[in-house]
C-alpha positions as CSV (number, residue, x, y, z in Angstrom):
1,X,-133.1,-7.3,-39.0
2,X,-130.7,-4.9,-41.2
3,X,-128.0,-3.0,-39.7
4,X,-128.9,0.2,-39.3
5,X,-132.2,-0.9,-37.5
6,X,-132.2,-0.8,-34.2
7,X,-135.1,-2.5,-31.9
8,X,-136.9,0.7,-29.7
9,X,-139.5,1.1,-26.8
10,X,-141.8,-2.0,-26.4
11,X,-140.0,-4.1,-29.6
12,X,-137.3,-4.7,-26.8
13,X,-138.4,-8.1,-25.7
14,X,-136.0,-9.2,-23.0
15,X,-136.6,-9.2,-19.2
16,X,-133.2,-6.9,-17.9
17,X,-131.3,-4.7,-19.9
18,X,-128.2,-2.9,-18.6
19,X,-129.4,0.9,-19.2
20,X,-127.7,4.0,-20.1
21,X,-128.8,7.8,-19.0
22,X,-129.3,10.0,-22.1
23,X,-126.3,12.1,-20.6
24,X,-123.7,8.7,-20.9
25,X,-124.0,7.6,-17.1
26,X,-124.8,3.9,-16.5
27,X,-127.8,3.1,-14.3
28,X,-127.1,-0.2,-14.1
29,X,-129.2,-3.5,-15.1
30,X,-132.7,-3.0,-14.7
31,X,-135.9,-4.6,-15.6
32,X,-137.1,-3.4,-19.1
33,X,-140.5,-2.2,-18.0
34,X,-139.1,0.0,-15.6
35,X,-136.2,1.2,-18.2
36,X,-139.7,2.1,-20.6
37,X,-141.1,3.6,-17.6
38,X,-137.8,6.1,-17.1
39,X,-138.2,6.5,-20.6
40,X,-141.4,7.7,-20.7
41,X,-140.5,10.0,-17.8
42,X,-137.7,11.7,-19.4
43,X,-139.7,11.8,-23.0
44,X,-137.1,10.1,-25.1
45,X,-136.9,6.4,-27.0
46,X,-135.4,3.5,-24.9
47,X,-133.3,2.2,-27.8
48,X,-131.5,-1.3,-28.0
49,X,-127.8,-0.3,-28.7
50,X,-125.8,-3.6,-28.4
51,X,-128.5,-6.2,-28.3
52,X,-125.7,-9.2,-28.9
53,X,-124.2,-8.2,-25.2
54,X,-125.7,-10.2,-21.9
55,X,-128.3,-9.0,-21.0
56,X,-128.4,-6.4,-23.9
57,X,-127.7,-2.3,-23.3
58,X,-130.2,0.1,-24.1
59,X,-129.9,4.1,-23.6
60,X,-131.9,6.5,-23.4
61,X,-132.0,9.1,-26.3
62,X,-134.3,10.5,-29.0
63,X,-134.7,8.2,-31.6
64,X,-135.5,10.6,-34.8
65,X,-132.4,12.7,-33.8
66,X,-129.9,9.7,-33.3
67,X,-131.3,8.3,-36.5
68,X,-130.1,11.3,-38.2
69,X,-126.8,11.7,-36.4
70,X,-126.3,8.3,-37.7
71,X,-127.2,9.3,-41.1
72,X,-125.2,12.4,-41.3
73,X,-121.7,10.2,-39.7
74,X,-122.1,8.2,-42.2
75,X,-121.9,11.0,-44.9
76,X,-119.1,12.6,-44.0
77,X,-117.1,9.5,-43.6
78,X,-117.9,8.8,-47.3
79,X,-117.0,12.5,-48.0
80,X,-113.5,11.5,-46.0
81,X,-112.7,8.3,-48.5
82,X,-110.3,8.7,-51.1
83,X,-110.7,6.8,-54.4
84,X,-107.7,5.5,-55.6
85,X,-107.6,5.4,-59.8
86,X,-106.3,2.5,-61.0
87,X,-104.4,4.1,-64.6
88,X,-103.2,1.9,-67.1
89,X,-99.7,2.3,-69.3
90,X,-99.9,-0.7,-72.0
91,X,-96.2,-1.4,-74.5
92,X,-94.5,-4.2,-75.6
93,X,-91.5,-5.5,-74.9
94,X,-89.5,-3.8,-78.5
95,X,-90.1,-0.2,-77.5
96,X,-87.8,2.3,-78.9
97,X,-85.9,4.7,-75.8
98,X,-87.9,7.7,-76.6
99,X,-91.1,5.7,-76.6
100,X,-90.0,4.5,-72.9
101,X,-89.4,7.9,-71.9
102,X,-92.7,9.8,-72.8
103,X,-94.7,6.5,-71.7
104,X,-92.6,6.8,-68.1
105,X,-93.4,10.6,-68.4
106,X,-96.9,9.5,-68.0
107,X,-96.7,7.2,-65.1
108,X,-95.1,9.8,-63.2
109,X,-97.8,12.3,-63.9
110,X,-100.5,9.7,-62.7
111,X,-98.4,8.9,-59.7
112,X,-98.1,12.7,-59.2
113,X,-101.6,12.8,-59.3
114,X,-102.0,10.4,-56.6
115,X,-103.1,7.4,-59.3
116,X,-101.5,4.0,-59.1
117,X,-100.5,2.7,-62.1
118,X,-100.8,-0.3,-63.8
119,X,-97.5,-0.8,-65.8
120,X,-98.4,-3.7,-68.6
121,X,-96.2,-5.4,-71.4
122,X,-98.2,-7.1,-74.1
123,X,-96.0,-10.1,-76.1
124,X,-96.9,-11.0,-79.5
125,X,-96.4,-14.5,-81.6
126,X,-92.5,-15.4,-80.9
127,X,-92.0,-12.5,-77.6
128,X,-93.9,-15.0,-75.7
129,X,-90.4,-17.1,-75.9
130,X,-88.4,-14.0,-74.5
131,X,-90.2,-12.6,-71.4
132,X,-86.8,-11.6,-70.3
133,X,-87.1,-8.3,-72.5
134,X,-90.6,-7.1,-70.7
135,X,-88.7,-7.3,-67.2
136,X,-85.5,-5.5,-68.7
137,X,-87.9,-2.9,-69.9
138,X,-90.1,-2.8,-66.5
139,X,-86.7,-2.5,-64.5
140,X,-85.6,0.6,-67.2
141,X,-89.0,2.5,-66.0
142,X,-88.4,1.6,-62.7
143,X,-84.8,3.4,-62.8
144,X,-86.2,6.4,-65.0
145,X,-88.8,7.5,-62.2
146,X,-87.9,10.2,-60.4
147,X,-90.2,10.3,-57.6
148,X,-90.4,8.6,-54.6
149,X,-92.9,5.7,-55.6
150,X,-94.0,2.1,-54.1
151,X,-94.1,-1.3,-56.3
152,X,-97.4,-2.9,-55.0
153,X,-97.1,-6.0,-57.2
154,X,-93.6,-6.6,-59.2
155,X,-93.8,-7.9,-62.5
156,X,-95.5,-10.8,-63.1
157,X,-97.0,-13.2,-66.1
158,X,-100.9,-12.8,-66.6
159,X,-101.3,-14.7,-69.7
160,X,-100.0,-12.9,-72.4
161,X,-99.2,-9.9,-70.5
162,X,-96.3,-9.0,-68.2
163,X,-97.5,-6.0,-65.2
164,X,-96.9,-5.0,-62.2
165,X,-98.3,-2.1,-60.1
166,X,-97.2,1.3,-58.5
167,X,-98.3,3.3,-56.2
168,X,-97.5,7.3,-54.7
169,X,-95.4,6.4,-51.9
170,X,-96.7,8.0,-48.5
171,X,-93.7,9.9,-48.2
172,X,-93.7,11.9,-51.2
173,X,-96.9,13.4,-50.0
């Protein structure tokens, strides 16, 4: 049975369900027949909301319109989401100051932008013998940003890179 679909009317195979009113009262537990029979009544679905509870609760409502009250909560919450961008700034470990400073520039206009970033040192042939000089340059960026910022990973060794990852801090917003 997926998710979203819930068991209605005569699919409800259990002998007492604990009923809701269509206006959010509770009636109680009552056989199921009788619960179809107040359905019927009333001219709305008897629909199996939390069928893992003992004995399972049903309410009373119109299907078709809860279906798409459903559909349309779950649209705006999607609307609601914000996607974080992952940006990446790539150098190596002999950069020249001004080099630092216009690639620093950048992170701070992605984390301005509300990106995290993805600082990352590449070390070629013999660097791999002095990872010392990616952190020193890592902890230069870190003292050259001039907004408030958060340091979701700190630099570590992925092969033969050296990264770590920032974020917009919350209180810069």
């Amino acid at each position: 049975m997926a998710k979203q679909e819930l068991r209605t009317n005569e699919a409800i195979r259990v002998r007492e369900v604990r009923l809701v009113g269509s206006d959010g009262e509770q009636l109680g537990i009552v056989p199921t027949l009788e619960a179809l029979k107040m359905a019927n009544e009333q001219g709305v679905d008897l629909v199996e909301v939390a069928p893992q509870a003992k004995p399972p609760v049903c309410k009373l409502l119109d299907y078709g319109k809860f279906k798409f009250e459903q559909v349309k909560n779950a649209r705006e919450s999607r609307k609601k989401q914000k996607l974080l961008k992952m940006k990446e700034v790539r150098m190596q470990p002999k950069i020249e100051s001004h080099d630092l400073e216009f690639k620093t520039r950048h992170i701070q206009d992605f984390l301005e932008a509300g990106s995290k970033v993805k600082v990352t040192i590449r070390f070629r042939g013999r660097e791999l013998a002095h990872t010392e000089l990616g952190k020193v340059v890592l902890d230069r960026i870190l003292e050259m940003l001039e907004i408030p910022f958060q340091v979701d990973r700190k630099p570590a060794m992925e092969g033969r890179f050296m990264s770590m990852i920032l974020s917009p801090s919350a209180k810069g917003k």
